[in-house]
N, C-alpha and C positions, 0 to 999 in steps of 0.2 A: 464187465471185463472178463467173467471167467469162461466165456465163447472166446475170447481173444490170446490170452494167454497160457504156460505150458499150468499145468496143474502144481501147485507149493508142493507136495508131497515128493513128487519127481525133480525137482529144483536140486542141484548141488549148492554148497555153500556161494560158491564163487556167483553162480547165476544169481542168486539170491541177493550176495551184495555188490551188484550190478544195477541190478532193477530196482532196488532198496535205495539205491543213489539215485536213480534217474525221479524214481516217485517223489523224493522229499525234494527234491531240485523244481519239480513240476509246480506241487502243492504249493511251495515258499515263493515261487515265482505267481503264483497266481492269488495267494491271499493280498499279496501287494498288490492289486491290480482292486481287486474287490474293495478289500476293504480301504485302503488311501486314495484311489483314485477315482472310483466308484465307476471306473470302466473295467469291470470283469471280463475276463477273453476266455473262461472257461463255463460248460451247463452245471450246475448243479447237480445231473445225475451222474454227468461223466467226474465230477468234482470228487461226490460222495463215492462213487465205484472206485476210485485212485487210493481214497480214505480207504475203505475196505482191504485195497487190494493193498496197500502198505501195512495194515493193523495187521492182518493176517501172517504178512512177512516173518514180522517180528512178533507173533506168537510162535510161528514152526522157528523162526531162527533166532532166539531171545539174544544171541551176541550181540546181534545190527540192529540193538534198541539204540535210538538214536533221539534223545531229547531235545534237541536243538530246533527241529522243525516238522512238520507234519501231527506226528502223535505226541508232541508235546508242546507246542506253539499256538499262539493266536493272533488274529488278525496281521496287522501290518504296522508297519512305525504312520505315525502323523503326519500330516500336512506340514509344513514348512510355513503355512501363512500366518500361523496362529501361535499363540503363546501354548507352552508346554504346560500339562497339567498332571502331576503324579499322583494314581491312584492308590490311597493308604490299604485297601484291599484290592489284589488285583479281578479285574473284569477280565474272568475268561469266558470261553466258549461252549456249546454242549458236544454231547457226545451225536451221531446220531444212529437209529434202528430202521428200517426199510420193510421189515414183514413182519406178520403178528407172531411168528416162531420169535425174532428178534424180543420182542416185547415180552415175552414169558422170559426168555436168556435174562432179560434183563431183572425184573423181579427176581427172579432166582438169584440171581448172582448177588443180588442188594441183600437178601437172607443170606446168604452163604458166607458173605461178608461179614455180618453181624452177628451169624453164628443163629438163626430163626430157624425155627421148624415150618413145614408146610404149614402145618394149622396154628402158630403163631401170628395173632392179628398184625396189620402192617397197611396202613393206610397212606397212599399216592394222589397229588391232584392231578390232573388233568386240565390244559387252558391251549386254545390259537395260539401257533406261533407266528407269531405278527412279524409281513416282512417289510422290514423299516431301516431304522439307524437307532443302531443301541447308545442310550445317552444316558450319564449320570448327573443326578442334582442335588448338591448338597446343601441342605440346611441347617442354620446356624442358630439357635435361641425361637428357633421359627422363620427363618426367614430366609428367601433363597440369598445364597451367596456367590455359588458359583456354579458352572454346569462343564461335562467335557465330554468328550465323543471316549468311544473304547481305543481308538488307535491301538497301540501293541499289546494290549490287555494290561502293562503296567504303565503307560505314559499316552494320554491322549491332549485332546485339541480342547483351548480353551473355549468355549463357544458361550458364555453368559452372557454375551452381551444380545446372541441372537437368540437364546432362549427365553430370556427374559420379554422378546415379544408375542411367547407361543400363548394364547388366551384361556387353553386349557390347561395350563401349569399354573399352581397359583405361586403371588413373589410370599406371600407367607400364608402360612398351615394354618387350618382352625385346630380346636383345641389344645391340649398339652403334650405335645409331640417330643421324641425325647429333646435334648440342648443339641445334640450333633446326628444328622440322620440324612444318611446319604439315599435318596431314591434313586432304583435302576429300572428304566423302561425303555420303550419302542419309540423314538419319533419316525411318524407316518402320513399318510395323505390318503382320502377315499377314492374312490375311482369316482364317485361326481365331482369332486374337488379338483381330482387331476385332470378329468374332461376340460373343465371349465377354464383349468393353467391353461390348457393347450391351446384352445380356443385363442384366450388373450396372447396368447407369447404370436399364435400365429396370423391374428389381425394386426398385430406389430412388425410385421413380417422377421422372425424370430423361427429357428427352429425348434420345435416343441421338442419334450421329454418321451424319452423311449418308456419307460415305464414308472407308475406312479414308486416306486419305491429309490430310483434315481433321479427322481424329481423332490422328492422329499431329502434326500441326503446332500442333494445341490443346493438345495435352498437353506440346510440350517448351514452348512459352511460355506456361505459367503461374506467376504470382510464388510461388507456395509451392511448392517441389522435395518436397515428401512427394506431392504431387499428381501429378508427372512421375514419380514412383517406382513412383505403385502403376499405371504404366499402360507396357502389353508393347511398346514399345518395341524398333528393330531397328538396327541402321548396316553399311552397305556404304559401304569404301573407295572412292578410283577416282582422285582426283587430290591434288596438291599444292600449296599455295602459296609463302610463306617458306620456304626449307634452307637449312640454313649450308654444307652438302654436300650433292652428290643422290649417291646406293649406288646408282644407276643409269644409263645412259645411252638408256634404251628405254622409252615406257610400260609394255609388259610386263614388265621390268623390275622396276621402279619398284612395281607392285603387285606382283610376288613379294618386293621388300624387305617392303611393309607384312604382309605374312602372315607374312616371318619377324619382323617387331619384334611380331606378336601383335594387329595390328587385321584384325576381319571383311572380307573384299571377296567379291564373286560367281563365284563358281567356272564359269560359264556364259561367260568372256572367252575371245577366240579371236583366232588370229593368222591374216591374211589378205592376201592379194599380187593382187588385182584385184578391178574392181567385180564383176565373175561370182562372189569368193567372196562381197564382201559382200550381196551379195545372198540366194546360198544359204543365209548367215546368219540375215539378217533374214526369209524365210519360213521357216524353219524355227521362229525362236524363234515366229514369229506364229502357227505350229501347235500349241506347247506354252503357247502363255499362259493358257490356262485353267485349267493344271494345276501351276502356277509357284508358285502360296501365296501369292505377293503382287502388285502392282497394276503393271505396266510399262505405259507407253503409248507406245513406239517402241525404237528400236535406237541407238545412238551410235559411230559411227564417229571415230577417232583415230590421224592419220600417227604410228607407232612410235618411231623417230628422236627421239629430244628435241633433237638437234642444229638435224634440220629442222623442229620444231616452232619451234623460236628465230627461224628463218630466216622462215619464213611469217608469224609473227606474229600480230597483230588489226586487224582493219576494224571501227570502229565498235564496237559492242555485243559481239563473239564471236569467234574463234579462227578464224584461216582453215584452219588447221590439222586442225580437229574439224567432226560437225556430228552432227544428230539427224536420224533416217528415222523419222518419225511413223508410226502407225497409223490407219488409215480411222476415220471419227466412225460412230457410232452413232445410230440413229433412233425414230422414235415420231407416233404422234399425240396430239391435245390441241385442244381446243376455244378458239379466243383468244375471251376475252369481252370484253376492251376498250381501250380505246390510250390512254395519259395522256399527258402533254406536257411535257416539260422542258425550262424554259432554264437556259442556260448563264453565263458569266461572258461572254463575249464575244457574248451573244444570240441564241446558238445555237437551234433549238427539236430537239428532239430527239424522236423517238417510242417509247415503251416501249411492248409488249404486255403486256398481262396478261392467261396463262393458266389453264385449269382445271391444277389442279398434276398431272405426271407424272413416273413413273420411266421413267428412260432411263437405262439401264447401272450401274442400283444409286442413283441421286441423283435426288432429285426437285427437281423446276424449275418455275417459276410466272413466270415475266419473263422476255425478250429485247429485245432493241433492235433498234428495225427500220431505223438508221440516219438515213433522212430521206424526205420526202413521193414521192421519183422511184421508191424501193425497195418502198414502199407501191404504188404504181400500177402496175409492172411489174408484180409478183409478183397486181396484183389482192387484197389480203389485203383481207376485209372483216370486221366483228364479227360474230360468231357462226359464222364459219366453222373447221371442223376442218382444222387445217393439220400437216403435216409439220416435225416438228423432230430437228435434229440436235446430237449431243454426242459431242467425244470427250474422256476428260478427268474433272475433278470440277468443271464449269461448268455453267451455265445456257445451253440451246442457243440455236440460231438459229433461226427458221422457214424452211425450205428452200423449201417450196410448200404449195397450199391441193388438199385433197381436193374439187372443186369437183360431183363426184356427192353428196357429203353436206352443200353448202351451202343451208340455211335457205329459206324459198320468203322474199319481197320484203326481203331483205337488198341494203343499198345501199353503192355507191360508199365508200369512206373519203374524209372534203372532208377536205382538213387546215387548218388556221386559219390564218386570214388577217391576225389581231391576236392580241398578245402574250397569253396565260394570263394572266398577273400582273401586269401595269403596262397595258392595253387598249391602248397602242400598236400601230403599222402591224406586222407582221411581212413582209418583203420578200426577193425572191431578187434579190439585186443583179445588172443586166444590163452584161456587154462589153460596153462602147462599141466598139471595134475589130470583136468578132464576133458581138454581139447575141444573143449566149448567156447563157441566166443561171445564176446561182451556181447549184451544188445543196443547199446547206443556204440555208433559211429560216432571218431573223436578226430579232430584235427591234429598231427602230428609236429605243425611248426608253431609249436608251444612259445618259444621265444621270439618267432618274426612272425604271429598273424596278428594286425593288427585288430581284427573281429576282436580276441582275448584279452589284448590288450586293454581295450575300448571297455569292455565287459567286466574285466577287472577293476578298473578305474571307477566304474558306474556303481560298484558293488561298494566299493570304498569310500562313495562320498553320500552313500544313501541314508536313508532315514534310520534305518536302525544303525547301520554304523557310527560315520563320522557326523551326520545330520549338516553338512556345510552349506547354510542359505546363498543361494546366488548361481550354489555350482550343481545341477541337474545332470540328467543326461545328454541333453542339448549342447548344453555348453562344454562338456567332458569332449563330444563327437569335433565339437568345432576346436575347439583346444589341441585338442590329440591330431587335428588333420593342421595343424597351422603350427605343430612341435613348440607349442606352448609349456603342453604338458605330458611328457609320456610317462612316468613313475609318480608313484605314490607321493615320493622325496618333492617331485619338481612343484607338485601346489603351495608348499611350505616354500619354495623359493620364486616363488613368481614374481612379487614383488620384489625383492632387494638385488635380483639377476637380472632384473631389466630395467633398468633405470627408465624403458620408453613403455615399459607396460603401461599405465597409465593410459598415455595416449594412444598405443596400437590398441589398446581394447577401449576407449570409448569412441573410438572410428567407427567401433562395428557396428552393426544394424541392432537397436536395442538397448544399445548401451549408451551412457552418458556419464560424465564425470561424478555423481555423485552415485550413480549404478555401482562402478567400478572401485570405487571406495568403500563402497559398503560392502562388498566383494572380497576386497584383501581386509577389511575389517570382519567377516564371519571367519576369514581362513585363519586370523591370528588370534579369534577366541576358540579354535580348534586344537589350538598347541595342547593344550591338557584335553584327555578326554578319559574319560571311565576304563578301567582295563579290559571289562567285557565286551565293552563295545569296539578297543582296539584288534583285541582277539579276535571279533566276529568280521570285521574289517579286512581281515589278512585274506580273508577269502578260502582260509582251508578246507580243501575237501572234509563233506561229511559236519564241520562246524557250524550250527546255524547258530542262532539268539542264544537259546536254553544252553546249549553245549558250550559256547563261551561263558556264559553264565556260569554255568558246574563247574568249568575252570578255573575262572575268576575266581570266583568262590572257594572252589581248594586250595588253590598255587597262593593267593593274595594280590601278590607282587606278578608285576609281567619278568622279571627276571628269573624268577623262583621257577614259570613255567617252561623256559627259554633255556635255563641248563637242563634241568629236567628232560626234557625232550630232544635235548641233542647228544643225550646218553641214552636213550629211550630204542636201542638194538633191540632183535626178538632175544626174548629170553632174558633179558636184565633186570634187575630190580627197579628200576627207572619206569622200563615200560608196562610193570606189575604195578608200579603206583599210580599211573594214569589209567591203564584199566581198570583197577579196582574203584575208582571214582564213581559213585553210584548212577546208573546211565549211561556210560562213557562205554564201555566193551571192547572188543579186541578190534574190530574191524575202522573206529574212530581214533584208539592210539595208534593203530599203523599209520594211519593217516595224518595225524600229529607229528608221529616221527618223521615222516616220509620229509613232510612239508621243511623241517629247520635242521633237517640236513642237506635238505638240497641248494649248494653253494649260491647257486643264482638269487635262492630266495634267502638267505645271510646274505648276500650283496645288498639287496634290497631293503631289509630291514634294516642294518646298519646305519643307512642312507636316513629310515628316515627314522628313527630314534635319535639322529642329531637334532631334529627339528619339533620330533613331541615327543610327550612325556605320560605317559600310558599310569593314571589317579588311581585307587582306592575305588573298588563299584560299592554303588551306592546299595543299601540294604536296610530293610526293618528289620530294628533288633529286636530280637526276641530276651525277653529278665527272667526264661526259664533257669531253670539246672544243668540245662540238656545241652543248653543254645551252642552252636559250635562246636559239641565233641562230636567224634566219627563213633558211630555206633552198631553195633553185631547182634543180630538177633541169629539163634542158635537153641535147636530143643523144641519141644512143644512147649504154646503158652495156653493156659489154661480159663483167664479172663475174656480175653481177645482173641481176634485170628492174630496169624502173623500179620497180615495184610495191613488191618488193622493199628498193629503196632507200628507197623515201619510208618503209615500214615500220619500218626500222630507224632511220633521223634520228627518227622519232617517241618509240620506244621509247628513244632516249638522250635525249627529253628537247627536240630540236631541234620547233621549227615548220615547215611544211611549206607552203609558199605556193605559187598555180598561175602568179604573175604577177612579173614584176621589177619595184620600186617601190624608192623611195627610203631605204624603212625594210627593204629586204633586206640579209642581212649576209654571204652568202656564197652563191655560184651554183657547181654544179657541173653542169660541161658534157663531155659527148662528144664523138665523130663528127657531126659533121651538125648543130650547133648553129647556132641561126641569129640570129633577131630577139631573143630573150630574152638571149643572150649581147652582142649589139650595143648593149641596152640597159645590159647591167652594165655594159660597158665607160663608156660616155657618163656614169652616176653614179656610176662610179670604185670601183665596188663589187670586192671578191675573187673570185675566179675561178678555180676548182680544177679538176684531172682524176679521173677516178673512181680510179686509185691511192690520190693525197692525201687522198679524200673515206675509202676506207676504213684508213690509217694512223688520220687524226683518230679516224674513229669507233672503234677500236679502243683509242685513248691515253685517259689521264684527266689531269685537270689536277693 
């Protein structure tokens, strides 16, 4: 991406949180695709270049950290087919690196963290990262109990019953494994395995699997386990979650336990003491990957040490600990024959390509996103030109550039449109007043009549991470919404009891049947209560993903507490200093808070439908620290630890982690050199600790 966009450095605030909204909108929209539906519409490189180009954002512009999605989120909400499975540790993500510069950054940064000198020993594995479907299984006294896909990295798919037919999982452990020991691996397929699926699915006349690694994630989520049975199926070990004991104290370790209790892991892991070996590493395996049997697409690198694994912790989304050294993307050409236009929930207009369909790296691809009308005109892409696409991965690529010797003779300019597709409203790139630059996404301006938004908003509301309402998809939202079934949030909660003929206008339709339809108003009326994080994520607030409803939930408690708060939340109020100081949250997310529950339309709306639910308590592991729950200030140098470090572990017990002293802080711990922040605890009579005290507490339980 950095051929394509203006350079970060030159970026004003406002540009920055522009593109910062479009990126995290992109990334959120597209792990849902990947990981729940296992039809990805994005490549991997173009994926990872998005990751970069947002990480980077929000290092030059630390305000528009935005933990809600992209740099702090993982995967996707669950399947609907399956029972729900809540992980006691949550299953996230890794980080990933791209060049062996990356790869030294990264050791570096793991000492620097820890406070290590260069010639400080520090030993890292190295192992394939296996591209599969990441599954957890937990065992109970020895014995498989349960298995679950990663779904949102805290709530996934309950899938034992189809794991339970995979031949290389055992249903119980040899020797003396701890009583509770969650294993987390790869379910996969080999490329003779998946030859062989194709084969059979297509003597059945059956269309066959685009790639062995969607072939494998189709076949462990299917509701009939004779289905998962008859399909070859693989599992590599590599990590863990819940133990009631670890038999180790080493990642290496740790997988020599799971080979001796009797589960698969990859015999290709290696023990390594600098970036020089990881490196040697990773071109090496990059030598043998054609000859491997099955589908890797980069390396994973992991500090040995489970001690210092504790120690380092998680940022956001992934493990500071670990990280993935990706593979170079793959290419192709392909004829784009045309650009459709999609808006969004928020009015976005988006541009899809549509191409002559190609294989690239065994997957064939017909779409890409070309982001928005400035990436169109840089790159020059016009209809009927043969463009350059890239993929690494089992996605749908990017158009990299246009073969401009094989463009078309009087092929023109791409105009992009000026009014909405769907509602003929203005579409507009809103201009900086301050710097008279304008947005780079074009936004539809009939915010109240398109019903694109409408449709968009509603689909955002009944999704998997929000409301989760079995029966009500996108499908049925589009048919709903065109037949003024249902146009507001409010109207799903009265579908039944406003139409006494509901019932039978909806089992008329194609699909549906009288016990379809019941079970229909029966998931909508086990929706009346739902979590407040997920009511919050629901409202669809600019800038609010998972995490950031999360942070909110988590501060406010109460959805009312958040709901005054924020409709006192002017610039410059104490109101709006409370939601920014939220750790995470920053200026450009409570404007955006505020924005949203003052604007009278959306008080209409919610008014409406807080008559009909009742926004619970989110759910949370508690932590029996000291810590658990108070807002806590680190200030001063600490002399044990980095800060990094600190603030890491007040998380991990549980504590908040705020960047400012305010009146609702509950304990400040200060160093050397403490200055203004501790002046202030003083003045609100707040508590006041040394970094000793601070790690007694955190060590004590209540």
């Amino acid at each position: 991406m950095k051929d394509k966009l203006a350079p970060i450095d030159t970026l004003s605030l406002r540009q920055a949180k522009a593109e910062h909204a479009r990126l995290a909108d992109e990334i959120a929209a597209n792990d849902r695709l990947y990981y729940q539906e296992d039809v990805p519409a994005l490549s991997d490189a173009d994926y990872d270049a998005l990751r970069r180009r947002f990480e980077a954002l929000e290092a030059a512009f630390p305000e528009l950290v935005r933990p809600d999605s992209p740099s702090q989120t993982v995967g996707a909400a669950p399947s609907a087919k399956f029972a729900k499975v809540r992980h006691k540790v949550p299953m996230l993500s890794l980080g990933n690196v791209f060049s062996d510069e990356d790869v030294s950054d990264f050791v570096a940064r793991v000492r620097r963290f820890l406070g290590l000198g260069a010639d400080a020993p520090l030993e890292i594995t190295a192992e394939p990262k296996i591209d599969g479907l990441s599954c957890a299984l937990r065992y109970e006294f020895g014995r498989l109990v349960q298995a679950a896909t990663r779904g949102d990295g805290f709530e996934g798919e309950d899938v034992t019953a189809n794991v339970m037919t995979l031949k290389e999982i055992p249903q119980r452990l040899k020797g003396s494994a701890p009583d509770i020991f969650e294993v987390r691996g790869e379910v996969y397929m080999t490329h003779a395995d998946f030859a062989a699926l194709n084969e059979r699915e297509a003597s059945s006349g059956k269309a066959g699997f685009a790639n062995p690694r969607n072939a494998a994630a189709g076949s462990l989520r299917q509701l009939d386990p004779a289905v998962t049975a008859s399909r070859p199926l693989r599992f590599f070990a590599y990590a863990w979650g819940e133990v009631s004991a670890l038999p180790a104290d080493t990642q290496l370790g740790m997988v020599g336990a799971f080979v001796d209790y009797g589960l698969p892991v990859n015999p290709l892991m290696k023990l390594c003491h600098s970036a020089e070996d990881l490196l040697e590493f990773y071109h090496g395996i990059a030598d043998q990957r054609a000859s491997l049997g099955y589908d890797i697409d980069g390396v994973v690198y992991k500090v040995n040490s489970i001690g210092l694994q504790e120690r380092l912790g998680f940022v956001s989304r992934a493990p500071r600990w670990a990280t993935a050294h990706k593979f170079p993307a793959q290419q192709a050409t392909t004829v784009l024959r045309g650009i459709d236009i999609q808006v969004g929930r928020t009015g976005a207009l988006t541009p899809v390509a549509r191409l002559d369909p190609i294989t690239v790296g065994g997957v064939v691809v017909s779409n890409a996103t070309l982001h928005n009308e400035d990436e169109i005109a840089r790159k020059d892409i016009r209809i009927g030109d043969t463009v350059v696409v890239q993929r690494a991965g089992d996605v749908i690529p990017q158009i990299v550039s246009i073969v401009e010797s094989k463009r078309p003779s009087g092929a023109k300019p791409y105009e992009f449109p000026q009014v909405c597709p769907v509602c003929g409203s203005a579409a507009i790139r809103e201009i900086d007043a301050k710097t008279g630059t304008a947005d780079v996404v074009r936004r539809c301006t009939g915010r109240l009549i398109c019903a694109a938004q409408a449709v968009e908003g509603l689909k955002h509301f009944v999704s998997r991470n929000a409301f989760d309402i079995d029966g009500l998809g996108e499908k049925q939202i589009e048919q709903f919404f065109a037949e003024g079934l249902i146009r507001t949030a409010a109207d799903i909660f009265t579908l039944e009891a406003r139409d006494r003929r509901s019932l039978q206008r909806l089992q008329n339709r194609e699909g549906y049947g009288e016990t379809s339809v019941r079970n229909l108003f029966a998931a909508i009326e086990a929706r009346r209560q739902v979590p407040v994080n997920r009511f919050i994520y629901a409202l669809g607030i600019r800038h609010v993903g998972e995490t950031n409803a999360r942070r909110l939930a988590r501060h406010f408690g109460a959805f009312g507490a958040l709901h005054a708060t924020a409709r006192l939340a002017g610039e410059g109020t104490e109101a709006r200093a409370e939601i920014t100081n939220i750790a995470g949250i920053g200026s450009v997310v409570a404007e955006s808070i505020a924005d949203f529950f003052q604007e009278k339309h959306n008080e209409e709306v919610l008014d409406a439908l807080l008559k009909y639910v009742t926004p619970t308590p989110m759910e949370e592991i508690v932590s029996a620290s000291l810590v658990a729950g108070k807002t806590v200030v680190f200030t001063g140098s600490l002399e044990k630890m980095t800060r990094e470090e600190a603030k890491a572990q007040a998380e991990r017990l549980g504590a908040k982690v705020a960047g400012s002293v305010s009146k609702k802080t509950d304990l400040v711990v200060a160093g050397p050199g403490a200055g203004s922040k501790l002046d202030k605890a003083k003045e609100f009579g707040i508590e006041t600790i040394d970094e000793d005290e601070w790690l007694r507490r955190a060590g004590a339980v209540e």
